[in-house]
N, C-alpha and C positions, 0 to 999 in steps of 0.2 A: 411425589407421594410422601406421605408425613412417615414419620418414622414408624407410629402407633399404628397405623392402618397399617404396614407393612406386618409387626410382631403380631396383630391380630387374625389378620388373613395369609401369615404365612403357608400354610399348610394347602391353599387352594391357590395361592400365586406363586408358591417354588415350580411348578413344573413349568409354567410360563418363563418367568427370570431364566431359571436352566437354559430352555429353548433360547433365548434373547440372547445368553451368555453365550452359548456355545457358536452363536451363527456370528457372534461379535469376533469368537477370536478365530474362527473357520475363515471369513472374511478379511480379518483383521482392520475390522474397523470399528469406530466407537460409535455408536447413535450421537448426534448432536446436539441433544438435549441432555445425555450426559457433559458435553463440554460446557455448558453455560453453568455457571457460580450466581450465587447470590452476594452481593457485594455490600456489607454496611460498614459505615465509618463508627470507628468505635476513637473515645478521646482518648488521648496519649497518658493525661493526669487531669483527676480532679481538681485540681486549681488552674489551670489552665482557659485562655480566654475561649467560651464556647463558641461563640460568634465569630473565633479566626480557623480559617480552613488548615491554615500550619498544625493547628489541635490534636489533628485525628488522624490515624492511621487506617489504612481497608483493612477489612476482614473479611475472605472470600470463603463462602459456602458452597462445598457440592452438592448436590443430590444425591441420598444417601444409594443407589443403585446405582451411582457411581461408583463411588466409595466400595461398595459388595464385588464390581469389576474388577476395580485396582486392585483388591485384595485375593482375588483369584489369580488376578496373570503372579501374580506377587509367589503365587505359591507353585 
């Protein structure tokens, strides 16, 4: 879920998240589609050879509903 669909239909999907959140830590378990990242290589330096895989580092994305989790158990 894109970040902007979430800030725009907050108000008729918080009672849902809620429900989702609370059966996550009743449970204590995570949905599995919160564990999955998105993963892009981003390059190290602009000069650096684009075409060598040494170039880039990951950079791993969660799913911002993830992210809303982590920062509940957090609290």
């Amino acid at each position: 879920m894109s970040t902007r669909l979430l800030k725009d239909c907050v108000d008729i999907l918080a009672p849902f998240f809620m429900e989702l959140f609370n059966q996550s830590l009743r449970t204590g378990s995570v949905p599995t589609v919160f564990k999955e990242a998105y993963i892009m290589p981003l390059i190290k330096k602009a000069d650096l050879d684009v075409y060598d895989v040494c170039s880039y580092h990951p950079i791993s994305n969660l799913p911002v509903l993830s992210k809303l989790l982590e920062r509940l158990v957090s609290q």
